[in-house]
Jmol script that loads the backbone (N, CA, C; Angstrom):
load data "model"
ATOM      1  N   UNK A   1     -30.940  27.607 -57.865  1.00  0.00           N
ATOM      2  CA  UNK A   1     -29.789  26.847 -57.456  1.00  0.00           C
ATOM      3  C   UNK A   1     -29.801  25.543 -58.259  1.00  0.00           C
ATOM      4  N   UNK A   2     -28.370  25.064 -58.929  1.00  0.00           N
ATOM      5  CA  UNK A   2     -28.455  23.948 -59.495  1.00  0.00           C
ATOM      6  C   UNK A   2     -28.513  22.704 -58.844  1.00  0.00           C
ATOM      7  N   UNK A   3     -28.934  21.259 -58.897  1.00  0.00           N
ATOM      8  CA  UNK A   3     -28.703  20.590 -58.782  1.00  0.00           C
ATOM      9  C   UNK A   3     -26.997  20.242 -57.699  1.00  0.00           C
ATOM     10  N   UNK A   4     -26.121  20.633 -58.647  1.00  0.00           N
ATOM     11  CA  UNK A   4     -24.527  20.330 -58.413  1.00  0.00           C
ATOM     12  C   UNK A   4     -24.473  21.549 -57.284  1.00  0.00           C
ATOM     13  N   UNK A   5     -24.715  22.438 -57.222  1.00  0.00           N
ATOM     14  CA  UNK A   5     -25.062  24.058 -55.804  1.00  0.00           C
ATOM     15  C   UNK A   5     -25.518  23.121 -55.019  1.00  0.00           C
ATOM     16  N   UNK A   6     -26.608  22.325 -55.067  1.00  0.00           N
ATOM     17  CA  UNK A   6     -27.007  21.802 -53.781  1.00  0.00           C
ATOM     18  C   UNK A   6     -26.444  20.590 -53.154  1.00  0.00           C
ATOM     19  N   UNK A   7     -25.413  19.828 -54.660  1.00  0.00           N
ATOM     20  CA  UNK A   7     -25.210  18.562 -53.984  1.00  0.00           C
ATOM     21  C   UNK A   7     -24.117  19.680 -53.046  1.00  0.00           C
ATOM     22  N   UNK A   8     -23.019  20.324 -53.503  1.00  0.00           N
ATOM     23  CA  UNK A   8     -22.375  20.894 -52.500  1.00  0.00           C
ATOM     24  C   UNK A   8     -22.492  21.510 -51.541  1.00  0.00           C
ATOM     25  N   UNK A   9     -23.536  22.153 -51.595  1.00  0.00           N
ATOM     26  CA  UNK A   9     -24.286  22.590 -50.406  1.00  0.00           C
ATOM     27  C   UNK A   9     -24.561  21.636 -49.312  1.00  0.00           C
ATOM     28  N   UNK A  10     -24.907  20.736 -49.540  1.00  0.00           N
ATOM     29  CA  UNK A  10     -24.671  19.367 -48.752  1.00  0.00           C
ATOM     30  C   UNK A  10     -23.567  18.589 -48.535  1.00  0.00           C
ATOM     31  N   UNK A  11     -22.743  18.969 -48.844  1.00  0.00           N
ATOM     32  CA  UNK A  11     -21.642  17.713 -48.654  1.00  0.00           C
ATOM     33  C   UNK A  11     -20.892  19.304 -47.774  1.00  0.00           C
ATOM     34  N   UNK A  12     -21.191  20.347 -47.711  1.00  0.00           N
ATOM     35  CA  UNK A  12     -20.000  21.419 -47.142  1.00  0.00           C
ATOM     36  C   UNK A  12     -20.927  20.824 -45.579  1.00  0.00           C
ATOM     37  N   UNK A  13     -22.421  20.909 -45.579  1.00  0.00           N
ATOM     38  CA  UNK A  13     -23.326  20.478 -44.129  1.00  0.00           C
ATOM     39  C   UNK A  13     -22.647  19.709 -43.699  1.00  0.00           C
ATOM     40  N   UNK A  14     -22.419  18.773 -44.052  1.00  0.00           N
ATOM     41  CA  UNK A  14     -22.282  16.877 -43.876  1.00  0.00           C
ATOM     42  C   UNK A  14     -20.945  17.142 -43.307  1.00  0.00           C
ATOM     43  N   UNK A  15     -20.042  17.929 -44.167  1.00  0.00           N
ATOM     44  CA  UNK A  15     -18.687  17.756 -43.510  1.00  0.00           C
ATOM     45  C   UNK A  15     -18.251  19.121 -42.442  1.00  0.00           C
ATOM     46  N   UNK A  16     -19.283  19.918 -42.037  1.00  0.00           N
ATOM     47  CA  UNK A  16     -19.717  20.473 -40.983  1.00  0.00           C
ATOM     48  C   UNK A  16     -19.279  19.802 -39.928  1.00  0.00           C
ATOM     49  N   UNK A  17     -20.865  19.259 -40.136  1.00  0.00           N
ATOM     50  CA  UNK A  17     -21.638  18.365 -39.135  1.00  0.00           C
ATOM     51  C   UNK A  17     -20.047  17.485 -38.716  1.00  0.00           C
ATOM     52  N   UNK A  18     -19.464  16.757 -39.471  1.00  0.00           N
ATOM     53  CA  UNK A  18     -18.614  15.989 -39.273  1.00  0.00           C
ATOM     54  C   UNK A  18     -17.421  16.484 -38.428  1.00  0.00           C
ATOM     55  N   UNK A  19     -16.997  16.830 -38.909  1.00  0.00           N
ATOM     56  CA  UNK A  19     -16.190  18.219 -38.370  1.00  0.00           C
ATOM     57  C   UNK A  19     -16.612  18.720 -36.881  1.00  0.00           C
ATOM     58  N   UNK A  20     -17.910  18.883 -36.448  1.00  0.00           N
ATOM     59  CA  UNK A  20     -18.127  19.745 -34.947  1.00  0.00           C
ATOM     60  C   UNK A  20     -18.099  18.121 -34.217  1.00  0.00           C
ATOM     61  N   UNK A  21     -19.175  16.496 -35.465  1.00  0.00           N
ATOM     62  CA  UNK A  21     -19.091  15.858 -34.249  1.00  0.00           C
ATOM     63  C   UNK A  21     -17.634  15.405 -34.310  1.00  0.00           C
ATOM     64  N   UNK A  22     -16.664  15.279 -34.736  1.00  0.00           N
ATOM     65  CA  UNK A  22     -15.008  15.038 -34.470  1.00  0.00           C
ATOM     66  C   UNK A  22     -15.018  15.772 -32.926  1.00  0.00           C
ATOM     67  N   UNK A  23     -15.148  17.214 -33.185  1.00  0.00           N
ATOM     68  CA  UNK A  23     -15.111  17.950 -32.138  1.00  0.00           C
ATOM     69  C   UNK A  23     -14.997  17.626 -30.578  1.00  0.00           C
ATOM     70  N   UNK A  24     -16.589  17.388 -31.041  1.00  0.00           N
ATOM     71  CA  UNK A  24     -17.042  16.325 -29.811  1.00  0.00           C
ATOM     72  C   UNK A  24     -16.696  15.442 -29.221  1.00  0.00           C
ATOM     73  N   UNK A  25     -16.421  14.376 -30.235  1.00  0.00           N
ATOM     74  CA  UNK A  25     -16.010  12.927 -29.409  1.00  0.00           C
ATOM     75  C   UNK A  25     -14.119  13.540 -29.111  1.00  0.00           C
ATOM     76  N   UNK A  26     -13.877  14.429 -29.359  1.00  0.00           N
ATOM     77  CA  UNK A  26     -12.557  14.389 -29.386  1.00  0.00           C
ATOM     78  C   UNK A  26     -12.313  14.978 -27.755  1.00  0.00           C
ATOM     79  N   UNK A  27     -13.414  16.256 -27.747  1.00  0.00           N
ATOM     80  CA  UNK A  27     -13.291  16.553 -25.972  1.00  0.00           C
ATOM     81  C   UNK A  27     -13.580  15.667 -25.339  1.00  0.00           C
ATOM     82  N   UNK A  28     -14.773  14.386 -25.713  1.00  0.00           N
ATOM     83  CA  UNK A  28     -15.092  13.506 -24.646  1.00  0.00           C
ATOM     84  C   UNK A  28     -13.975  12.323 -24.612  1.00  0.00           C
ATOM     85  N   UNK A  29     -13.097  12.384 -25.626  1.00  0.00           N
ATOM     86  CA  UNK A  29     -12.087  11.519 -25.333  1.00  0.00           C
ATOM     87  C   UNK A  29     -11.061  11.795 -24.656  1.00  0.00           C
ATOM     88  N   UNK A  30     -10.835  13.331 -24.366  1.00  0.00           N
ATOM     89  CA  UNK A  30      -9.834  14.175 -23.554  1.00  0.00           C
ATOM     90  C   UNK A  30     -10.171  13.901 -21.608  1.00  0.00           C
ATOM     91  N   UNK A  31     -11.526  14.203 -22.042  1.00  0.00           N
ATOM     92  CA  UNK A  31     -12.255  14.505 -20.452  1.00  0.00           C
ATOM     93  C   UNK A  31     -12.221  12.980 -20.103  1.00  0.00           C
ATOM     94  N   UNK A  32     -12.239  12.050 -20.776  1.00  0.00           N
ATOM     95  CA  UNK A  32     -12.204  10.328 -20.385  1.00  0.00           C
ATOM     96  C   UNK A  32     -10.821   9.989 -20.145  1.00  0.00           C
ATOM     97  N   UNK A  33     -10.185  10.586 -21.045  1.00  0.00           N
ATOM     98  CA  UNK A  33      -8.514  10.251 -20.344  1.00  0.00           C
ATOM     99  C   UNK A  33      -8.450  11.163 -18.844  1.00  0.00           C
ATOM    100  N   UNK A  34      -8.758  12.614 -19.050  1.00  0.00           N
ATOM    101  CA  UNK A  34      -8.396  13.022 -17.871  1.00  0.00           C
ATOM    102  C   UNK A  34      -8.875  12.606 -16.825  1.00  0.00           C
ATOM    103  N   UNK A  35      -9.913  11.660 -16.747  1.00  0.00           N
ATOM    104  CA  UNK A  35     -11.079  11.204 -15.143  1.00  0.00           C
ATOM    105  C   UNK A  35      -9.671   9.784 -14.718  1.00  0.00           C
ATOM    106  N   UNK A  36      -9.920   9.050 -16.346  1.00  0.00           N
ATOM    107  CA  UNK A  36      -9.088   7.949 -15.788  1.00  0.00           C
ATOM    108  C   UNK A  36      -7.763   8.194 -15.164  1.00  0.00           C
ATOM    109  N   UNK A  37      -7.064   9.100 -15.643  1.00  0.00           N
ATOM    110  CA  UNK A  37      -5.761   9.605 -15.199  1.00  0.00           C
ATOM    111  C   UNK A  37      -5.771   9.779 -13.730  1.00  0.00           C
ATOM    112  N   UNK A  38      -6.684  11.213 -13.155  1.00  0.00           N
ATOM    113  CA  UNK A  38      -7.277  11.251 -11.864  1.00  0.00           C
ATOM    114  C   UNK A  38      -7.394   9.960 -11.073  1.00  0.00           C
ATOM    115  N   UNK A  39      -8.604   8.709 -11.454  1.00  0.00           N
ATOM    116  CA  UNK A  39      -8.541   8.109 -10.715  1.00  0.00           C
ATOM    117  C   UNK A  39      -7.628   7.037 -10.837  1.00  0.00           C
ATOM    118  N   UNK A  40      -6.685   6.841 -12.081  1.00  0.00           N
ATOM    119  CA  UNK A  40      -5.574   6.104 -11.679  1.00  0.00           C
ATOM    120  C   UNK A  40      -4.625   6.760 -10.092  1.00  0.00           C
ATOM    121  N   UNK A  41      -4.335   8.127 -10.456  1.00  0.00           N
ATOM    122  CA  UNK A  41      -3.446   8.055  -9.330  1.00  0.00           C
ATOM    123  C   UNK A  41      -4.313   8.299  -8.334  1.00  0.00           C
ATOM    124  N   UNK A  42      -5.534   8.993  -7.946  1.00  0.00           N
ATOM    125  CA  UNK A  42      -6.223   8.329  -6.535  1.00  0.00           C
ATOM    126  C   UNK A  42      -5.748   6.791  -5.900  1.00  0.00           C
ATOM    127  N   UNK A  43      -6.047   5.883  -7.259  1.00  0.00           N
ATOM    128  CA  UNK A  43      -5.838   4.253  -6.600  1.00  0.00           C
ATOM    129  C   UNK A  43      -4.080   4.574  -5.954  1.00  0.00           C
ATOM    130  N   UNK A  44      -3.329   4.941  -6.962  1.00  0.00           N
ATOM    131  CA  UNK A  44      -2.015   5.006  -6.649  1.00  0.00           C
ATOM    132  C   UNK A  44      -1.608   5.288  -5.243  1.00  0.00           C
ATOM    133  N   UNK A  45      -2.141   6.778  -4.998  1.00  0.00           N
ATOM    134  CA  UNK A  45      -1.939   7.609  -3.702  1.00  0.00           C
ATOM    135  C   UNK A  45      -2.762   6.180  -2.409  1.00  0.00           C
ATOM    136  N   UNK A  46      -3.608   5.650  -2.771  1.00  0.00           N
ATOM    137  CA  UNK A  46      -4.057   5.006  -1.668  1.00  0.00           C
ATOM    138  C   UNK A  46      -3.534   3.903  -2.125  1.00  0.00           C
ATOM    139  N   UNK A  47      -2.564   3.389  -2.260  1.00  0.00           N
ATOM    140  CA  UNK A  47      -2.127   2.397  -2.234  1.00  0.00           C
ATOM    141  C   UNK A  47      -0.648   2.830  -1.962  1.00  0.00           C
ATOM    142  N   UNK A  48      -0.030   3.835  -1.998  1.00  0.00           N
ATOM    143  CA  UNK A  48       1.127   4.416  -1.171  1.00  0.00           C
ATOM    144  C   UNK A  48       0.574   4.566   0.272  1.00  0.00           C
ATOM    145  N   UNK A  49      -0.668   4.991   0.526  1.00  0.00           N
ATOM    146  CA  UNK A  49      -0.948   5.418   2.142  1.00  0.00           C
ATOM    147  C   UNK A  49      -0.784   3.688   2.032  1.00  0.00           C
ATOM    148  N   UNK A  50      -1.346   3.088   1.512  1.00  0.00           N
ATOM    149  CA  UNK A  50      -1.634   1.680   2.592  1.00  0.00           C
ATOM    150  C   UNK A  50      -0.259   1.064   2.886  1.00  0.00           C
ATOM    151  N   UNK A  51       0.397   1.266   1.649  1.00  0.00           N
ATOM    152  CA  UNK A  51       1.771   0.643   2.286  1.00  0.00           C
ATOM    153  C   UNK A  51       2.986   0.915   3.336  1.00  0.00           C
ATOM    154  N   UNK A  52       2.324   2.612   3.415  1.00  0.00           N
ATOM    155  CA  UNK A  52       2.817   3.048   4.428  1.00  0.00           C
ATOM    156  C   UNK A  52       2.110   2.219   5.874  1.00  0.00           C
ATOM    157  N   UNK A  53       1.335   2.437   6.177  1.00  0.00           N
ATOM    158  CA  UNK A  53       0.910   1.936   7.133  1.00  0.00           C
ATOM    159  C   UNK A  53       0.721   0.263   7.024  1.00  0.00           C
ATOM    160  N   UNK A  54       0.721  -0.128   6.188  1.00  0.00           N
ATOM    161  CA  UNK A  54       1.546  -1.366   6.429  1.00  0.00           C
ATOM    162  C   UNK A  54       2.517  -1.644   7.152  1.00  0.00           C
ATOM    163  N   UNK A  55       3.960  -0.576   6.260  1.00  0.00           N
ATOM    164  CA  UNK A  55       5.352  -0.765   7.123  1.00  0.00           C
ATOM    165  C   UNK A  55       5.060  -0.154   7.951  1.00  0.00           C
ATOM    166  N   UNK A  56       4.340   0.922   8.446  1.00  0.00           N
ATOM    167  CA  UNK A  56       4.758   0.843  10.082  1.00  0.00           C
ATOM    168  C   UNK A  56       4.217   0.036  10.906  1.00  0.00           C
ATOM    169  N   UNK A  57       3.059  -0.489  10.449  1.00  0.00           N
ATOM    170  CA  UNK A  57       2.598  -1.728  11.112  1.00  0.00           C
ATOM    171  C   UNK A  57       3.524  -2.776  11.615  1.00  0.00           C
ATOM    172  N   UNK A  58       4.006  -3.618  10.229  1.00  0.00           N
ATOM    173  CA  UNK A  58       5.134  -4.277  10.780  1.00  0.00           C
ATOM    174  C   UNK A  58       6.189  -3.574  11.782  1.00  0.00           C
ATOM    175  N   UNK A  59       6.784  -2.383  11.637  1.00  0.00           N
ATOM    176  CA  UNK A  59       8.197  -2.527  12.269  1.00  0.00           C
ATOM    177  C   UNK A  59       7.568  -1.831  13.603  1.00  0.00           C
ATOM    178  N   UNK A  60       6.360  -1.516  13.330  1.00  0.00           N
ATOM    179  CA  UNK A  60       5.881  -1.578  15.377  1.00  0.00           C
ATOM    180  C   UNK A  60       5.370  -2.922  15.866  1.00  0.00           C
ATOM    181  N   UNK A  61       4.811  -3.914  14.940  1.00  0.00           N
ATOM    182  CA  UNK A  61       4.914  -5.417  15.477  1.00  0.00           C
ATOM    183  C   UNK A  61       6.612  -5.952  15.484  1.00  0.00           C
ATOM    184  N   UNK A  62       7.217  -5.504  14.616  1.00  0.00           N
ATOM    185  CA  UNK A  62       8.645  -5.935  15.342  1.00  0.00           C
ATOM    186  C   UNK A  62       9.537  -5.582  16.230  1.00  0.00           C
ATOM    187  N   UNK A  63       8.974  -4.501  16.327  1.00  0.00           N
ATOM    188  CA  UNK A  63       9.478  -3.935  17.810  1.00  0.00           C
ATOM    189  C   UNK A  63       9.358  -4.499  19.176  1.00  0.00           C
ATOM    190  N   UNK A  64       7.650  -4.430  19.115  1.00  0.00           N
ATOM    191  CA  UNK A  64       7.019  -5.441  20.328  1.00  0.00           C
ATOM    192  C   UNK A  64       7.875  -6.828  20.237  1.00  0.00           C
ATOM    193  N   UNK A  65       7.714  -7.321  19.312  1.00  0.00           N
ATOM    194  CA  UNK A  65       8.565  -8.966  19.263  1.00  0.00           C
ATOM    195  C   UNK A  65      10.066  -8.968  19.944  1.00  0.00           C
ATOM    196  N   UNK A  66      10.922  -8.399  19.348  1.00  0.00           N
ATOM    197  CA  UNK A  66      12.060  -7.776  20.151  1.00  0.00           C
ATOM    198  C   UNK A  66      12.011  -7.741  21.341  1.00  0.00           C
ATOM    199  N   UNK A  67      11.226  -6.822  21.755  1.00  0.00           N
ATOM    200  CA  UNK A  67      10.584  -6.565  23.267  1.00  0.00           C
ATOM    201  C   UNK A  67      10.589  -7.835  23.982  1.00  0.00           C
ATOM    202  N   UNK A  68       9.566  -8.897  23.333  1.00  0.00           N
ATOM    203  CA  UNK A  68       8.910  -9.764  23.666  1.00  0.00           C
ATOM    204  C   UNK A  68      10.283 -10.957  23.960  1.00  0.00           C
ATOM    205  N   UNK A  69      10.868 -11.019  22.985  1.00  0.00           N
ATOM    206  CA  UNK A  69      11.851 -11.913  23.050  1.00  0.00           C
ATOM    207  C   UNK A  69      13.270 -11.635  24.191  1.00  0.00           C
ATOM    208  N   UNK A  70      13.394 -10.336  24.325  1.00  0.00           N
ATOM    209  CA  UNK A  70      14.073  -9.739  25.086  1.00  0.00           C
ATOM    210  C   UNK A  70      14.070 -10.040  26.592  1.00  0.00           C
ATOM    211  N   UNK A  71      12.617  -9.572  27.015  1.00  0.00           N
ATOM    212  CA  UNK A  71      11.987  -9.974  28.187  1.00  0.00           C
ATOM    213  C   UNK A  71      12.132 -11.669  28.402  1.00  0.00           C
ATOM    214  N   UNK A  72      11.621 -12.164  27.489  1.00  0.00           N
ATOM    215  CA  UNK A  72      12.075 -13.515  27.600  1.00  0.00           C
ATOM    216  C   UNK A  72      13.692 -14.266  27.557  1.00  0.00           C
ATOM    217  N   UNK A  73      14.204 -13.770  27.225  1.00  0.00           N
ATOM    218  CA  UNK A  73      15.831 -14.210  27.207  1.00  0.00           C
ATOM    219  C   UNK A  73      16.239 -13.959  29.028  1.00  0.00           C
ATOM    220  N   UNK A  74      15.772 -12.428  28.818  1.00  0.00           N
ATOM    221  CA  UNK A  74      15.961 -12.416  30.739  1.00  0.00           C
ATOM    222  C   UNK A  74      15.291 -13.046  31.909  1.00  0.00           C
ATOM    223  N   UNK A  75      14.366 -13.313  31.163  1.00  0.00           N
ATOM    224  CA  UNK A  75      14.094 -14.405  32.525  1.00  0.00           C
ATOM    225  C   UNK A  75      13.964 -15.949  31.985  1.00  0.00           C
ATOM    226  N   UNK A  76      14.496 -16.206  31.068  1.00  0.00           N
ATOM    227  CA  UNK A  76      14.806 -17.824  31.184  1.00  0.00           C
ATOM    228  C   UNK A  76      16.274 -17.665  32.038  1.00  0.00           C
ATOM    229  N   UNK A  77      17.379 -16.450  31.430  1.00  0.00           N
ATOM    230  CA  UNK A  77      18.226 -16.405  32.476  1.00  0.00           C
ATOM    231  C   UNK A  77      17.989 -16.159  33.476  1.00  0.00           C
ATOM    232  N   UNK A  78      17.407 -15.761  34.176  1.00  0.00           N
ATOM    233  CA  UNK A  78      16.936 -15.590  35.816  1.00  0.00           C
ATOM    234  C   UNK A  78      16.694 -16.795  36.278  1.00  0.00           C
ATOM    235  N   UNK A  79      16.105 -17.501  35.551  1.00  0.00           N
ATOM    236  CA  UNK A  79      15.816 -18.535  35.900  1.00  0.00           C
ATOM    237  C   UNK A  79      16.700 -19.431  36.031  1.00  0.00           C
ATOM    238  N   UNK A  80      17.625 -20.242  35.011  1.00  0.00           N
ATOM    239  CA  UNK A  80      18.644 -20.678  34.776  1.00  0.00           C
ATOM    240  C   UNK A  80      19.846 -20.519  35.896  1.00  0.00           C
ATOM    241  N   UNK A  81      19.810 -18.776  36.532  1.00  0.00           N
ATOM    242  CA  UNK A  81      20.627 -18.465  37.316  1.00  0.00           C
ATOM    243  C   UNK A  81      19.934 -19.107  38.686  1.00  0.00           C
ATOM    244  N   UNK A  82      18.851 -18.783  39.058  1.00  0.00           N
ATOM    245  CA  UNK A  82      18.170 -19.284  40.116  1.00  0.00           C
ATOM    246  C   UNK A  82      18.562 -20.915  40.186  1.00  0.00           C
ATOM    247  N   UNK A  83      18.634 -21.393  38.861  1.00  0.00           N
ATOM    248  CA  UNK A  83      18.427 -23.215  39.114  1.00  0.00           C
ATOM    249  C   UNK A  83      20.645 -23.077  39.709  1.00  0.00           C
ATOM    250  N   UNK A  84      20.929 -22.581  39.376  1.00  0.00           N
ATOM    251  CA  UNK A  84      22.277 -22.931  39.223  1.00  0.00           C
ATOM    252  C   UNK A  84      22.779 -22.290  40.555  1.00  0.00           C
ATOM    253  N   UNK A  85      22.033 -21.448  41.166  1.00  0.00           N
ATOM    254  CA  UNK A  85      22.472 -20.978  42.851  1.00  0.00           C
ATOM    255  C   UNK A  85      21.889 -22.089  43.467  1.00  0.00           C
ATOM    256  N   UNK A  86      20.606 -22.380  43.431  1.00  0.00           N
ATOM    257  CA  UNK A  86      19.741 -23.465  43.771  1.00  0.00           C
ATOM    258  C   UNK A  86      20.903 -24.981  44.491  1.00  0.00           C
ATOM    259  N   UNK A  87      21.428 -25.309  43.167  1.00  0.00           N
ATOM    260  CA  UNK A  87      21.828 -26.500  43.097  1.00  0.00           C
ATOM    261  C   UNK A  87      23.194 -26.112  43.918  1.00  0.00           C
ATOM    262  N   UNK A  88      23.793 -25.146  43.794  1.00  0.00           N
ATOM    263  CA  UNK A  88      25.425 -24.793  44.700  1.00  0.00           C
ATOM    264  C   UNK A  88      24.955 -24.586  45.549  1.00  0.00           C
ATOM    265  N   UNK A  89      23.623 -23.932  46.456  1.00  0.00           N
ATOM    266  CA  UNK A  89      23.310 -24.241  47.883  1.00  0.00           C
ATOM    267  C   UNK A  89      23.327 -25.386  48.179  1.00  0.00           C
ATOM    268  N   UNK A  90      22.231 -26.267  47.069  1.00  0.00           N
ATOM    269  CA  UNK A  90      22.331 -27.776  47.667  1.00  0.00           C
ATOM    270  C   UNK A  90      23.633 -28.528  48.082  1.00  0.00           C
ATOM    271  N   UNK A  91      24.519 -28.354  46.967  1.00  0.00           N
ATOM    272  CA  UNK A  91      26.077 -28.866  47.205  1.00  0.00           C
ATOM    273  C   UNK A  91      26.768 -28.797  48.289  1.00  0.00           C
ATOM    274  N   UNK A  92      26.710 -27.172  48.589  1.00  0.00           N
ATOM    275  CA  UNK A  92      27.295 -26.283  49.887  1.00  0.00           C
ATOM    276  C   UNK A  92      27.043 -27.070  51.034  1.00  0.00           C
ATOM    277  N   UNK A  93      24.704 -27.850  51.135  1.00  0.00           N
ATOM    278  CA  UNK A  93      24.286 -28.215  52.177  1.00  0.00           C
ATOM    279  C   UNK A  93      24.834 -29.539  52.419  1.00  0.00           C
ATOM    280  N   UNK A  94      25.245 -29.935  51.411  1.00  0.00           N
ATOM    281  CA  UNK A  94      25.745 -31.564  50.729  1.00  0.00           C
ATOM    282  C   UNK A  94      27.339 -31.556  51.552  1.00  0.00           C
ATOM    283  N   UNK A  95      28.005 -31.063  51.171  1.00  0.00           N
ATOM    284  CA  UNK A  95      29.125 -31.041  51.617  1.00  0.00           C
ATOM    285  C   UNK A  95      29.411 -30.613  53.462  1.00  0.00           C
ATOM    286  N   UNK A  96      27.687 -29.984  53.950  1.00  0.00           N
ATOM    287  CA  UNK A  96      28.447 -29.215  55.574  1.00  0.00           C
ATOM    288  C   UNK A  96      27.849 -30.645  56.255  1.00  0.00           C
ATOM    289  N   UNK A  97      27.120 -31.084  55.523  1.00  0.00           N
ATOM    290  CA  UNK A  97      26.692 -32.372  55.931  1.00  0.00           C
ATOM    291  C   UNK A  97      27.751 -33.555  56.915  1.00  0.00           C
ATOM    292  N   UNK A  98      28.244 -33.407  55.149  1.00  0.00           N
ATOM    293  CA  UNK A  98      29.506 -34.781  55.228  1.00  0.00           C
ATOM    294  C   UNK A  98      31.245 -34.428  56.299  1.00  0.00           C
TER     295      UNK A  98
END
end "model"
wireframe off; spacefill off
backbone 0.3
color backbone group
């Protein structure tokens, strides 16, 4: 074998070699996109659950509030009504007086 047989003989190895490791880094660059991809939308999906339960969080704390304010409107009026019979008894007693 000549000299020039072997340099080519080596450079066909070399660009083998080159060639399978391309190969290589090329699946591990596939399988690295595909993990990140995966756990991008994992984060995604749990960050849709959370916002779900977020909003229902809120609009069942605004419900209660509603509630809350509701209950309260009716009995400051109850009350209000109570002060205002209150005071027309007094009047009523005011007037059987006189």
């Amino acid at each position: 074998m000549t000299d020039q047989e072997e340099q080519l003989l080596k450079e066909a190895k070399r660009a083998e070699k080159r060639v399978a490791e391309e190969a290589k880094q090329l699946a591990r660059d596939q399988a690295r996109k595909k993990d990140t991809l995966a756990r991008e939308q994992a984060i995604e999906e749990d960050q849709k659950k959370r916002e779900i339960k977020r909003t229902e969080k809120r609009a069942a704390e605004e419900i209660k509030q509603l509630a809350r304010d509701q209950a309260r409107r009716k009995d400051t009026l109850a009350r209000e009504q109570a002060i205002a019979e209150a005071q027309e008894a007094r009047k009523l007693k005011s007037e059987k007086k006189n």
